[in-house]
C-alpha positions in Angstrom: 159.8 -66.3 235.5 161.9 -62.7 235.3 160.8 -60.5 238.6 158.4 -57.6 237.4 159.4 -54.2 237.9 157.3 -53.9 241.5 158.4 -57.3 242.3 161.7 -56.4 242.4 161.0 -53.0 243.8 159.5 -55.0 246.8 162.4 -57.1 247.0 164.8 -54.4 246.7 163.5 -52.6 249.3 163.5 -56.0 251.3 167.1 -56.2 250.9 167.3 -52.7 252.1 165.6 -53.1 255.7 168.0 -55.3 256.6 171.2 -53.3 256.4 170.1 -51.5 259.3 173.3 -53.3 261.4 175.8 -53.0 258.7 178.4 -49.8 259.0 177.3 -46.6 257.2 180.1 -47.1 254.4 179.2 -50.2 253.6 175.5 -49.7 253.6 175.8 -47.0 251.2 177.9 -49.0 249.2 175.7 -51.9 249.1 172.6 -49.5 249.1 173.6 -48.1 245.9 174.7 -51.4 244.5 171.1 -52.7 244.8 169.3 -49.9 243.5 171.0 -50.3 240.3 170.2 -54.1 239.9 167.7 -55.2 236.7 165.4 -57.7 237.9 167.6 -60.1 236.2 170.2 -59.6 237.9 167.9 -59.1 241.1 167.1 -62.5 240.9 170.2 -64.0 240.2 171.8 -62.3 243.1 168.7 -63.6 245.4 169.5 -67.2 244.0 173.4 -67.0 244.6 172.7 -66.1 248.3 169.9 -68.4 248.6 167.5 -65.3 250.1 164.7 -67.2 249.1 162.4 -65.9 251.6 163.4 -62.3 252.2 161.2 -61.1 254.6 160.0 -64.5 255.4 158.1 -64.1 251.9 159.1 -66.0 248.2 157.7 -64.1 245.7 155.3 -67.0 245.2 154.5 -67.0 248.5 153.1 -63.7 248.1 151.2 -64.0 244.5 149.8 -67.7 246.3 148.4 -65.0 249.7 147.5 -62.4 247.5 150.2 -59.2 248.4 151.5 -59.6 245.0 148.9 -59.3 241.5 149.1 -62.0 239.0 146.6 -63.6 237.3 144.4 -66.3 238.0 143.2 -69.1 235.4 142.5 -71.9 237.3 142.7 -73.5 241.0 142.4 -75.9 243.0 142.5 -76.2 246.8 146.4 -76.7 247.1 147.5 -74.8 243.6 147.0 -72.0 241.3 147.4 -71.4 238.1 149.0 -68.1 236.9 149.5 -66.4 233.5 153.3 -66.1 232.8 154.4 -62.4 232.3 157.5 -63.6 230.4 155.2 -66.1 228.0 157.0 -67.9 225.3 153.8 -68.3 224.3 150.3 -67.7 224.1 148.6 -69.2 226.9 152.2 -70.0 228.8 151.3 -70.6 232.3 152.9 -71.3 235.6 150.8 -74.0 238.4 151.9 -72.8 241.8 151.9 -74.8 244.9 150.3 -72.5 247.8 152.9 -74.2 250.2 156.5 -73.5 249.6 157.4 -77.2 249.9 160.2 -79.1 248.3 158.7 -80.9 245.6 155.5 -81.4 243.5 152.4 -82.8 244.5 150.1 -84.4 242.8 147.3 -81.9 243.1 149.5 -79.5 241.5 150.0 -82.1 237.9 146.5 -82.4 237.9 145.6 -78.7 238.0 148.6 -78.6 235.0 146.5 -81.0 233.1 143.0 -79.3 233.4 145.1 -76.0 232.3 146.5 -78.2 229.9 143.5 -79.0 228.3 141.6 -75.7 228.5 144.6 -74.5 226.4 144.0 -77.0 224.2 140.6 -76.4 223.6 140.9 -72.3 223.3 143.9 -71.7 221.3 144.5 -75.9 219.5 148.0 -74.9 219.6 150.4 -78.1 217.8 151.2 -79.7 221.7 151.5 -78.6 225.0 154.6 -79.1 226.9 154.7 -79.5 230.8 157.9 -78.8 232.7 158.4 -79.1 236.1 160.9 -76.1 237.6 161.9 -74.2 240.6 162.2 -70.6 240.7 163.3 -69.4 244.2 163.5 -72.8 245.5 159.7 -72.8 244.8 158.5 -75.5 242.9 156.4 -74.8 239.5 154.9 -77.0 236.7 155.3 -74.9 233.5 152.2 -75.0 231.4 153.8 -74.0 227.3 151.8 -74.4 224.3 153.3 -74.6 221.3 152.7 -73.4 217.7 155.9 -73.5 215.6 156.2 -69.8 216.1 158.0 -69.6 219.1 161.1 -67.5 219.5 162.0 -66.5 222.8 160.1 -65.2 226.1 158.7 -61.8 226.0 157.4 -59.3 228.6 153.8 -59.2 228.1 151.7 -56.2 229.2 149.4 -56.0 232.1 146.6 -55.5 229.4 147.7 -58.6 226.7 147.2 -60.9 230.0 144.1 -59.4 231.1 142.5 -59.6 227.9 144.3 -63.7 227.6 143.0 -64.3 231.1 139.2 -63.0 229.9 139.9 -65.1 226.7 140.5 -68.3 228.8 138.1 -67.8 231.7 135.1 -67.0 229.4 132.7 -70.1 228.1 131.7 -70.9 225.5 128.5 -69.6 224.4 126.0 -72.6 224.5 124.7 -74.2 221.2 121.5 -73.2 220.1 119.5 -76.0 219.1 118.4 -76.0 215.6 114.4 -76.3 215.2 113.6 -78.5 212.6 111.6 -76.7 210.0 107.9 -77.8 209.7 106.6 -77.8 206.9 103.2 -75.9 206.6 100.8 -77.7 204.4 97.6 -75.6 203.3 94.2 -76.0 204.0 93.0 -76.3 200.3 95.5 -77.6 197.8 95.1 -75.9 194.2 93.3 -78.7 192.4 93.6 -78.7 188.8 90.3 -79.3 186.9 90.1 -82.9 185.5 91.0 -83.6 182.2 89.0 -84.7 179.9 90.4 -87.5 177.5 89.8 -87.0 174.0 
């Protein structure tokens, strides 16, 4: 998952508080260096130096307490389940622990399969692949349908994954049922005056 432009704004300015001890030369040096990262390049520098929790917060961390937006499709009590904002594809969808542990529980692979499933159902995409990852030393299960159409990760707009979130969260209208049609049978039935044979 590729930091959002506020996510690495936060972590930037992170990085920035604590340079407070560092020489002025430096600092500047440094200062201007990190204003001029891409969240790319943000993120691979936080992996490289293993700043995980700058701040004492993961960027996880801070979607899972709520300081940071993303958007919710499904929980449970020890997981969520977040729209990708880099999706490969429709529907793609991250399962976050709400502790930053080492591994993957199992609460967290069954939240990935009732995702799993509601994808499924909505969009009847060709299979659905889950991969387990770690992003920031957090652990993930990635939740990827796919169609046949895929052709790399895009950035999605805050309004595409609002309108997918609605998409997934709303049910399905119930069925109406079908009244079977009475027939009506009339009082007096036409009768036909009797023939007389010849």
């Amino acid at each position: 998952m590729t930091l959002t432009e506020e996510q690495a704004k936060q972590i930037k300015e992170k990085l920035l508080e604590q340079l407070s001890n560092f020489p002025q030369d430096k600092k500047e040096q440094i200062t201007q260096q990190v204003n001029t990262m891409t969240p790319n390049q943000l993120e691979d520098f936080v992996k490289q130096n293993q700043l995980n929790h700058l701040g004492g917060q993961c960027i996880f961390c801070s979607i899972v307490s709520g300081e940071t937006q993303a958007l919710r499709i499904a929980e449970n009590e020890n997981n969520i389940a977040i729209l990708e904002i880099n999706p490969l594809s429709k529907g793609h969808t991250l399962v976050v622990p709400r502790e930053h542990s080492t591994k993957i529980e199992s609460s967290a692979q069954e939240l990935a399969k009732e995702v799993k499933e509601k994808l499924q159902e909505k969009f009847n995409p060709n299979k659905i692949e889950l991969k387990e990852i770690k992003v920031m030393e957090h652990p993930l299960i990635e939740v990827i349908p796919i169609y046949g159409t895929e052709t790399g990760k895009k950035q999605a707009t805050e309004e595409e994954l609002k309108m997918l979130q609605e998409e997934i969260l709303k049910k399905p209208e119930p069925q109406e049922e079908k009244e079977e049609a009475i027939l009506e049978i009339p009082e007096k039935l036409f009768k036909m005056p009797p023939r007389i044979p010849r």
